[in-house]
Backbone as CSV, one residue per row, in Angstrom:
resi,resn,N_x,N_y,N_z,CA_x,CA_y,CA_z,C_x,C_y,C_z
1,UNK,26.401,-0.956,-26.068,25.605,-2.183,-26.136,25.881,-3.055,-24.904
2,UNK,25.085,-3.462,-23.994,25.430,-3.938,-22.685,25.721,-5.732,-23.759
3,UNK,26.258,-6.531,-22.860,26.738,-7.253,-22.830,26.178,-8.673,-21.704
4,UNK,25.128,-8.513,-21.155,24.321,-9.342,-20.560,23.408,-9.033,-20.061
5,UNK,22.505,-9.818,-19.320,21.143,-9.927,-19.292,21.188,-10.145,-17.711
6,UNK,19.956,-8.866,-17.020,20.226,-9.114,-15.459,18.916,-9.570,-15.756
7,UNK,18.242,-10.675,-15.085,16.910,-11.205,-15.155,15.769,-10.616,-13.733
8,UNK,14.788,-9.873,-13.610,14.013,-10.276,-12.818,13.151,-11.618,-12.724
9,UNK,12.614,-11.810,-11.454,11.934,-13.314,-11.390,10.563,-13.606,-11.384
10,UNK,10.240,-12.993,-10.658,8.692,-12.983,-10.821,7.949,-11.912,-11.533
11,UNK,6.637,-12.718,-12.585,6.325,-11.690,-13.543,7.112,-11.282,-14.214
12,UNK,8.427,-11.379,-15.013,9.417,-11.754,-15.773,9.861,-13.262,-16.352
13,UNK,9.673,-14.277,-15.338,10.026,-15.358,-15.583,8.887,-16.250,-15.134
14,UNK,8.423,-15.956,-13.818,7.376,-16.697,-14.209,6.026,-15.970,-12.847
15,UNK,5.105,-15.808,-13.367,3.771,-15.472,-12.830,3.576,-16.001,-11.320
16,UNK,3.230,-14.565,-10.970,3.386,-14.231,-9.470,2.112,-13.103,-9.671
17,UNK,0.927,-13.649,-8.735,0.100,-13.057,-8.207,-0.853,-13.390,-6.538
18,UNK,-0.688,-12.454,-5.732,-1.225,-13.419,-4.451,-3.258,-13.335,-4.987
19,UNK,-3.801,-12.219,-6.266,-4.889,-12.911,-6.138,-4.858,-14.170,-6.976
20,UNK,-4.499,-14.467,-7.378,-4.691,-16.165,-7.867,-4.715,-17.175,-6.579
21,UNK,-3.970,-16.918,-5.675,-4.921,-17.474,-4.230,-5.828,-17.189,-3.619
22,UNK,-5.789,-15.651,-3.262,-6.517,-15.477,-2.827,-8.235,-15.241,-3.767
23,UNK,-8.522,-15.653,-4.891,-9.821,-15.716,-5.637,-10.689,-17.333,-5.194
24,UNK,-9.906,-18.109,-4.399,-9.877,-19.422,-4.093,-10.513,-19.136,-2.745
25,UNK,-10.001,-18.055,-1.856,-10.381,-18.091,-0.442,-11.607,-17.109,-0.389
26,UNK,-11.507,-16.026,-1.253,-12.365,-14.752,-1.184,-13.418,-14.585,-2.501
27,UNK,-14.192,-15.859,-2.586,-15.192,-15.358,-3.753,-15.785,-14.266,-4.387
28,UNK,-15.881,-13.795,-3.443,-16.670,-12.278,-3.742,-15.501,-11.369,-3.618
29,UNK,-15.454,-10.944,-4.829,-14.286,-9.870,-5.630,-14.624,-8.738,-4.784
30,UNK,-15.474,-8.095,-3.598,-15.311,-6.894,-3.164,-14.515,-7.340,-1.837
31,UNK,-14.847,-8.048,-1.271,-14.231,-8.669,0.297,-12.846,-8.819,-0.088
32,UNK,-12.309,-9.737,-1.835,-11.048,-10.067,-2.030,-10.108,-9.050,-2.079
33,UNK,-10.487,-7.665,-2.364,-10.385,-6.449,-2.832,-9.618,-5.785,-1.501
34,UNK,-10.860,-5.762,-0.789,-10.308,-5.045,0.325,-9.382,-5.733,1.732
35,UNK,-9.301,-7.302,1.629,-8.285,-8.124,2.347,-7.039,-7.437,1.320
36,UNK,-6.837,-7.304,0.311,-5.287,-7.149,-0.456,-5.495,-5.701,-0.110
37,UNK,-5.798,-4.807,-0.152,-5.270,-3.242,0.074,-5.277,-3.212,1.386
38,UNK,-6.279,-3.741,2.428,-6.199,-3.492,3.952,-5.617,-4.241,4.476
39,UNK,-5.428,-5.356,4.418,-4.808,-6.275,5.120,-3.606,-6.907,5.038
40,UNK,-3.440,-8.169,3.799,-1.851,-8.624,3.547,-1.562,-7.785,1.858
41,UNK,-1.252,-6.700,2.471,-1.127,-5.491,1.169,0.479,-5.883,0.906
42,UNK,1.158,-5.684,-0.008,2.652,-6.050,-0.681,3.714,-5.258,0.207
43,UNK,3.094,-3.550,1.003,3.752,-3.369,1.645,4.415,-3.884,3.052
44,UNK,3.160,-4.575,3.361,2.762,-5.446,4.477,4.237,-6.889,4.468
45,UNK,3.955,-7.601,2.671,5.007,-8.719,2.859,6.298,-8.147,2.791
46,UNK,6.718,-6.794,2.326,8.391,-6.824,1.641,9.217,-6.489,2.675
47,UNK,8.679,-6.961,3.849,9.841,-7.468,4.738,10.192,-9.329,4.900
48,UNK,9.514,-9.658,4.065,9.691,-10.950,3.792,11.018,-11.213,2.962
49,UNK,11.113,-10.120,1.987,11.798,-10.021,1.078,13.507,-9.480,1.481
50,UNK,13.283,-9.314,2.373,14.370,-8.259,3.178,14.785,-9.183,4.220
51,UNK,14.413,-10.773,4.519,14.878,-11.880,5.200,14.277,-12.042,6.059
52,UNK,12.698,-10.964,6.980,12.058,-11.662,7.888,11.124,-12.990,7.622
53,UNK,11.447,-13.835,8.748,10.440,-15.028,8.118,9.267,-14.746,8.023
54,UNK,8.842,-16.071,7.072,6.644,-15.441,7.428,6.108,-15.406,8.276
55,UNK,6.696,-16.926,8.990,6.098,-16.714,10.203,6.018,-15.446,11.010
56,UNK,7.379,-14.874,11.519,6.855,-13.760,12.295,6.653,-12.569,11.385
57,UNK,6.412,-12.339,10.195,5.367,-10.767,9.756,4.433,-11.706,9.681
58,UNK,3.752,-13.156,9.679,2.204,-13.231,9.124,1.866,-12.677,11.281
59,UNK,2.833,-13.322,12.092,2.229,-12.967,12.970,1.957,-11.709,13.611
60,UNK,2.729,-10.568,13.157,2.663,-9.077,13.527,1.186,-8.553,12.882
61,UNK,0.743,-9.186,11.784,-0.059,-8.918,11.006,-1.822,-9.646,11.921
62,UNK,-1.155,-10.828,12.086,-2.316,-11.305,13.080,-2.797,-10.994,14.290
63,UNK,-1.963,-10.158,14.923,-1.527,-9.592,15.757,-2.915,-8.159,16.113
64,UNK,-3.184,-8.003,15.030,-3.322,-6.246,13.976,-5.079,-7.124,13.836
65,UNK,-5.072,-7.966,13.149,-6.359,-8.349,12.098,-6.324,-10.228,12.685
66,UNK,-6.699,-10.177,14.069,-7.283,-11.964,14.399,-8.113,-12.643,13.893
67,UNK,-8.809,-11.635,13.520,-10.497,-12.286,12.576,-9.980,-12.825,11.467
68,UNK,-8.753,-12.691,11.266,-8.274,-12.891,10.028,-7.120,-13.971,9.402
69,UNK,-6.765,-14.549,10.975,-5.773,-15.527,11.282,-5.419,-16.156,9.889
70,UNK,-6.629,-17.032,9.532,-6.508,-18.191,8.860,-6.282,-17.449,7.498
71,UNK,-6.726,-16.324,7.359,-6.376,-15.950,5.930,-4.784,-15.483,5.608
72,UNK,-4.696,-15.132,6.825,-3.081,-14.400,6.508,-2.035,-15.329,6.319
73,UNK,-2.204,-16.336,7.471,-1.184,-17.959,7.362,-1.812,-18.259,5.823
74,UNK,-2.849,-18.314,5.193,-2.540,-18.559,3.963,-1.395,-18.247,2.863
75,UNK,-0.874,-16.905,2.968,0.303,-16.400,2.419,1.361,-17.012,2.669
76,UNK,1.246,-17.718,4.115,2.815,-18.616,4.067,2.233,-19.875,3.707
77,UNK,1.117,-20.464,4.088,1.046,-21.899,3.529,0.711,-22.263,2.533
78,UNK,0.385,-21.397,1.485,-0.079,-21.736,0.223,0.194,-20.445,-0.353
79,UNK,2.061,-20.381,-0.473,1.860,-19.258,-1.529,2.121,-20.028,-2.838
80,UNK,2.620,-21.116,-3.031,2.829,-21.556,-4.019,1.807,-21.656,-5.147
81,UNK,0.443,-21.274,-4.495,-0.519,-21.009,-4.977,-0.564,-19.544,-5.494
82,UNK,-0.074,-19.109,-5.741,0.284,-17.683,-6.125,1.011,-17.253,-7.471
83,UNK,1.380,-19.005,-7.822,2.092,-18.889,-9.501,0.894,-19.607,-9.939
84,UNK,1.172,-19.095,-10.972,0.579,-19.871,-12.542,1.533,-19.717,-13.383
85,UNK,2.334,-20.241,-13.720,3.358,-20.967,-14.161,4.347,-19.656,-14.554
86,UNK,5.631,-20.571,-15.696,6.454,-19.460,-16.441,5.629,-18.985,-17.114
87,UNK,6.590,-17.694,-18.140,6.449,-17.040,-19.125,7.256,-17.531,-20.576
88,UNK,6.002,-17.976,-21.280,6.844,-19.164,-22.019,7.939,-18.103,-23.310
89,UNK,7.567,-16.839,-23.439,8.401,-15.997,-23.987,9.676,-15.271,-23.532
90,UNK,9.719,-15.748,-22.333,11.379,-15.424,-21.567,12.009,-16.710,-21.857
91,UNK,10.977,-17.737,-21.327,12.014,-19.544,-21.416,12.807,-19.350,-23.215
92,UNK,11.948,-18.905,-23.872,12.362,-18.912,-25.224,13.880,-18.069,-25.448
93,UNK,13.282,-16.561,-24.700,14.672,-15.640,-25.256,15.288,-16.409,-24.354
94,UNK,15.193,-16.798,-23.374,16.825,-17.224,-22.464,17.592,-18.018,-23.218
95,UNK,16.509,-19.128,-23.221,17.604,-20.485,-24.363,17.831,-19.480,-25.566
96,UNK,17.639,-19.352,-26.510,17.834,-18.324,-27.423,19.245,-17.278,-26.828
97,UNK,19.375,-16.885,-25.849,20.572,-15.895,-25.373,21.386,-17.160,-24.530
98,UNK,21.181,-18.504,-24.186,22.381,-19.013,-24.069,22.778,-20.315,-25.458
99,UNK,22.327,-20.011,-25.923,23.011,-20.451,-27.694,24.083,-19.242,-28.069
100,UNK,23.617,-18.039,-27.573,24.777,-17.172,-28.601,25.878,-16.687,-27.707
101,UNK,25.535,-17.320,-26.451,26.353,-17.384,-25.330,26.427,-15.968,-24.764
102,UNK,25.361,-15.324,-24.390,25.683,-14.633,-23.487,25.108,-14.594,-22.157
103,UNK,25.798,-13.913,-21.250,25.730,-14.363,-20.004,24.542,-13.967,-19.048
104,UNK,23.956,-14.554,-18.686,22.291,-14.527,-17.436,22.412,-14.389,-16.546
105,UNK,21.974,-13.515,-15.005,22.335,-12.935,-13.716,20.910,-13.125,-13.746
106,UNK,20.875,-13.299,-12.429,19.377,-12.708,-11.792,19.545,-11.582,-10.851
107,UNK,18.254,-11.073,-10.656,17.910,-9.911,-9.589,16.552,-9.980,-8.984
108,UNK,16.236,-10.494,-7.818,15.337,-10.425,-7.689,15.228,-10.226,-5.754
109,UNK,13.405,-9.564,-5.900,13.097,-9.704,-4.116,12.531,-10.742,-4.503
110,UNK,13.118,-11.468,-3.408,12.634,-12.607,-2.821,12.849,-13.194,-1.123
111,UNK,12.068,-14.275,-1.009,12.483,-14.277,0.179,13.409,-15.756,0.435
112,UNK,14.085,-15.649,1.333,15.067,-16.802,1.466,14.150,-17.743,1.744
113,UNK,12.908,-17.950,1.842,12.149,-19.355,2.430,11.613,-19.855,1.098
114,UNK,11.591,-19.023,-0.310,11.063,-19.308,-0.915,11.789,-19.489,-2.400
115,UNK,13.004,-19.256,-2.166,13.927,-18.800,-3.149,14.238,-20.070,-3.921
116,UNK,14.425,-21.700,-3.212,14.449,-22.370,-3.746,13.420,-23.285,-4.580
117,UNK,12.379,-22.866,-3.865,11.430,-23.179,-4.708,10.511,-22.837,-5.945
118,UNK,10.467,-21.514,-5.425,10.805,-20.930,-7.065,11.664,-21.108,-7.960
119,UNK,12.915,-21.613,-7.844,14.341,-21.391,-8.798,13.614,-22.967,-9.339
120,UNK,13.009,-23.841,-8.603,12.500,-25.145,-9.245,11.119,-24.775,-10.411
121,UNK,10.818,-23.407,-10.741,9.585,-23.563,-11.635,9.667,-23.502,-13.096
122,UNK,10.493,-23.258,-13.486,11.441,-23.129,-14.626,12.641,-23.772,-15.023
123,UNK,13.281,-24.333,-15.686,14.020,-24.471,-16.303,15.264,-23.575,-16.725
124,UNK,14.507,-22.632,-16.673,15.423,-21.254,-17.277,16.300,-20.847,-16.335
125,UNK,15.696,-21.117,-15.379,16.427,-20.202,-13.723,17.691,-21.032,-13.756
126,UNK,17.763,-22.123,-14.306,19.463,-22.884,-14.349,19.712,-22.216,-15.728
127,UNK,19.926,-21.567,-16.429,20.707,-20.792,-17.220,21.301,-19.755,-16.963
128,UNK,20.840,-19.346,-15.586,21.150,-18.132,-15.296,22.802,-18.552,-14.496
129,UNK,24.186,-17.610,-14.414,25.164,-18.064,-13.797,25.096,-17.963,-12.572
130,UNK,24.611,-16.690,-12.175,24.235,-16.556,-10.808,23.051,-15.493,-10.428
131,UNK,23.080,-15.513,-9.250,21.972,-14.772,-8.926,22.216,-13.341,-7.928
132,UNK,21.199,-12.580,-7.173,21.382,-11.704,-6.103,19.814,-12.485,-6.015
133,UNK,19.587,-12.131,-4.428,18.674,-12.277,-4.164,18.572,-11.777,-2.834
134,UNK,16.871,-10.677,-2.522,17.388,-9.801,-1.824,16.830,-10.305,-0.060
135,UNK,16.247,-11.440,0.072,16.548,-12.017,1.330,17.657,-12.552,1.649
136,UNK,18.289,-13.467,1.428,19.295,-13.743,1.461,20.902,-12.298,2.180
137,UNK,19.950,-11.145,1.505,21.349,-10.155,1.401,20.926,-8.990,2.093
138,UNK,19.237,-9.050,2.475,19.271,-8.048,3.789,18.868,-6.685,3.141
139,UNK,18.189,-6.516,1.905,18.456,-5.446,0.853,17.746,-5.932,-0.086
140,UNK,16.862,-4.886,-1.024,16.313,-4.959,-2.078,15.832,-4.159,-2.747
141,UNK,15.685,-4.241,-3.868,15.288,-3.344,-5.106,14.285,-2.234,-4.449
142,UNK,13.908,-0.712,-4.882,15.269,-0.187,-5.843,16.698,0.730,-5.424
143,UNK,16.778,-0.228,-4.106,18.136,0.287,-3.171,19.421,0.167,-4.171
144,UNK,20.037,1.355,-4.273,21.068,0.946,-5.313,22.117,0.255,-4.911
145,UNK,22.374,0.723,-3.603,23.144,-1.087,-3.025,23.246,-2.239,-3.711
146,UNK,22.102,-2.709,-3.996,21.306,-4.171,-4.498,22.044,-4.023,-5.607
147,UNK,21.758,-2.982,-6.833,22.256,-2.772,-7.999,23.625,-2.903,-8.286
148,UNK,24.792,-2.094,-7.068,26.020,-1.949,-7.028,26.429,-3.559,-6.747
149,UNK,25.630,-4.245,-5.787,26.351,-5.921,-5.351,26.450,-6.673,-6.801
150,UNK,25.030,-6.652,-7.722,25.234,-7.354,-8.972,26.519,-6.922,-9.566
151,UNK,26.654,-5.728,-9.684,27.999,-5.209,-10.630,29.490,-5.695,-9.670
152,UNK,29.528,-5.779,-8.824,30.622,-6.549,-8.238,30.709,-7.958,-7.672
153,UNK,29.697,-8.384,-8.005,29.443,-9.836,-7.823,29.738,-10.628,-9.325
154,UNK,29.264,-9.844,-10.212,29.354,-10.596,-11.322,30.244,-9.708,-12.546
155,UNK,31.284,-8.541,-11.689,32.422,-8.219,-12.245,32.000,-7.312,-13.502
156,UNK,30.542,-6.857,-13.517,30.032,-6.093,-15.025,29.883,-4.761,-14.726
157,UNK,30.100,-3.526,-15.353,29.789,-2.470,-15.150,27.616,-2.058,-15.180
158,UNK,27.605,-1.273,-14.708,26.269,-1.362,-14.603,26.001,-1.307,-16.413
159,UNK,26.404,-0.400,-17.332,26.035,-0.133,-18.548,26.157,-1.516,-19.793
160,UNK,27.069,-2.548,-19.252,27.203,-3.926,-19.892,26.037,-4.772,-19.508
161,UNK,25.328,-4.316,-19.107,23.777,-4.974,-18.708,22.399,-4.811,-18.926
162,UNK,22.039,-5.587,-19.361,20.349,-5.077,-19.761,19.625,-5.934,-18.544
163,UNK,19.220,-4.709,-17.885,17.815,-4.943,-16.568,16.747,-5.300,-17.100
164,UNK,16.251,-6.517,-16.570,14.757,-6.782,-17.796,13.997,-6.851,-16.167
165,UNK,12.919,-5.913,-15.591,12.082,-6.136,-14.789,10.188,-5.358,-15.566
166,UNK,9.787,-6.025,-14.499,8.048,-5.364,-14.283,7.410,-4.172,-13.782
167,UNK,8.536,-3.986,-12.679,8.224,-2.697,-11.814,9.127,-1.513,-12.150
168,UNK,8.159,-0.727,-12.621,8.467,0.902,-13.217,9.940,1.498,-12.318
169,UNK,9.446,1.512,-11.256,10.068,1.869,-9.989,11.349,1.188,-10.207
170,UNK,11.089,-0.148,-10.236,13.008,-0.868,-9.778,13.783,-0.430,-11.450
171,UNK,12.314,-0.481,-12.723,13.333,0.335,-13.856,14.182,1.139,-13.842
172,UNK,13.246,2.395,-13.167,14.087,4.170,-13.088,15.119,3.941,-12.419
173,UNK,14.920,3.176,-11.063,16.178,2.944,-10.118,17.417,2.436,-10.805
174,UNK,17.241,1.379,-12.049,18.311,1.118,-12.916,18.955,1.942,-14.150
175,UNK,17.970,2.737,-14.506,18.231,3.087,-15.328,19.206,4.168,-14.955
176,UNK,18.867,5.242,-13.510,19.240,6.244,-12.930,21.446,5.868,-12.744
177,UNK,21.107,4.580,-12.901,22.790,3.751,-12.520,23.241,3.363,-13.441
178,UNK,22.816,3.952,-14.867,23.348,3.205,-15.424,23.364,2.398,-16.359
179,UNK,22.169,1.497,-16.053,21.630,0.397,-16.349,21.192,0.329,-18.241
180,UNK,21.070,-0.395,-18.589,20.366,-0.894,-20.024,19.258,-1.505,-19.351
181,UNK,18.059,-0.798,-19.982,16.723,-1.739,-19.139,15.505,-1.884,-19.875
182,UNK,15.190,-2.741,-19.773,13.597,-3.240,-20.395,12.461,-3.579,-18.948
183,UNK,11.581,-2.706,-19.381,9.996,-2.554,-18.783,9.298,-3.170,-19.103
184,UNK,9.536,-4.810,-18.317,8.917,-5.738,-18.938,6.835,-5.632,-18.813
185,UNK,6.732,-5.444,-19.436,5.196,-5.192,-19.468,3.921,-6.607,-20.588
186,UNK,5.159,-6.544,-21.781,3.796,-7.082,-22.781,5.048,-8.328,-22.668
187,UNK,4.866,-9.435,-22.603,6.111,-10.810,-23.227,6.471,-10.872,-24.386
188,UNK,5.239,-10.176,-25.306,5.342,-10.752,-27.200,6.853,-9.463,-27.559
189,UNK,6.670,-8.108,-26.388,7.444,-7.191,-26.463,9.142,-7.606,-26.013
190,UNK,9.467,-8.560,-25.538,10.868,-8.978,-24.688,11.488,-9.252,-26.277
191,UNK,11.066,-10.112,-27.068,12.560,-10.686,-27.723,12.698,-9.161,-28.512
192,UNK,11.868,-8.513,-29.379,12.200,-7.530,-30.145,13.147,-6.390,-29.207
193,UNK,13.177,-6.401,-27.835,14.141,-5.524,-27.272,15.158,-5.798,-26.908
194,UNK,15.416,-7.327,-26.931,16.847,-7.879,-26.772,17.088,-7.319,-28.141
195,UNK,16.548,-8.204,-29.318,16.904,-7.770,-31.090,17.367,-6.184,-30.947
196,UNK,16.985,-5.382,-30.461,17.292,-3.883,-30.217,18.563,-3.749,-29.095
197,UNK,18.474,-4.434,-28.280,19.865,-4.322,-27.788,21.256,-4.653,-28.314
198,UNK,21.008,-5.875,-29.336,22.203,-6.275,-30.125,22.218,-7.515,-29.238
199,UNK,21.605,-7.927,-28.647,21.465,-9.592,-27.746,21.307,-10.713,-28.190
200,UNK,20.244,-10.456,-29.856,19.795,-11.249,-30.083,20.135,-10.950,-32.044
């Protein structure tokens, strides 16, 4: 029975999508379509995530696609436009798992330009004791590196932990180590798998 809770952040805790901006800039759902697969595609940002600033990937990218300047600086100047809020069924299990006192980690890619401002969208993100975060550390999910720093950062064996993420991928990568993990997919689905872990 793991013994704490590693948190992912976005789309776990709270809603992260770049089309929720971009449906604002790109009306027409076929143009919006093909700017996100051709252009500022996720493979495109997760060196953001890995500590390059935006500025210089929005500019490698502008670099590539000029016609496109103003759309790409959108990703750094209005990503905040990119949440729609928490997930009011994590805010719940968290408080709920720090009443019975057990202990909250985070794990997440993120990027160091943005890390604090996200940690401001929730409430919950101060329950957590500490964090990894993979700008900041040069490294990110599903590098098992990343995985091994939580377990010696916060002194837990990988198996005293339940991984709660979104992405299939950073699951297997946990699970492959170790890990206790939940595939966070449905929210109404999170508390009944803590209740199944013995968490709750």
């Amino acid at each position: 029975m793991p013994k704490a809770v590693l948190w992912d952040f976005g789309n776990v805790i709270v809603r992260w999508n770049p089309r929720t901006l971009y449906e604002k800039i790109f009306p027409d759902p076929a143009q919006r379509d093909r700017f996100l697969s051709e252009v500022c595609t996720l493979e495109w940002h997760a060196p953001t995530d890995c500590g390059v600033t935006f500025t210089e990937n929005c500019a490698r990218l502008i670099a590539i696609h000029p016609h496109h300047e103003a759309e790409i600086l959108a990703w750094r100047d209005r990503w905040s436009e990119m949440f729609s809020g928490a997930i009011a069924e994590t805010e719940a299990a968290m408080a709920e798992l720090q009443t019975r006192g057990i202990p909250q980690f985070g794990l997440s890619n993120i990027s160091h330009e943005t890390l604090d401002s996200t940690l401001a969208m929730s409430p919950a993100f101060g329950l957590l004791k500490s964090y990894v975060a993979s700008g900041l550390e040069g490294m990110m999910k599903p590098d098992p590196a990343i995985f091994q720093l939580c377990c010696d950062r916060f002194s837990l064996a990988p198996s005293e932990m339940l991984f709660v993420d979104d992405s299939a991928r950073n699951i297997e990568a946990a699970r492959s180590l170790g890990f206790a993990t939940h595939h966070f997919v449905d929210p109404a689905a999170l508390r009944p798998a803590l209740v199944g872990h013995g968490l709750l």
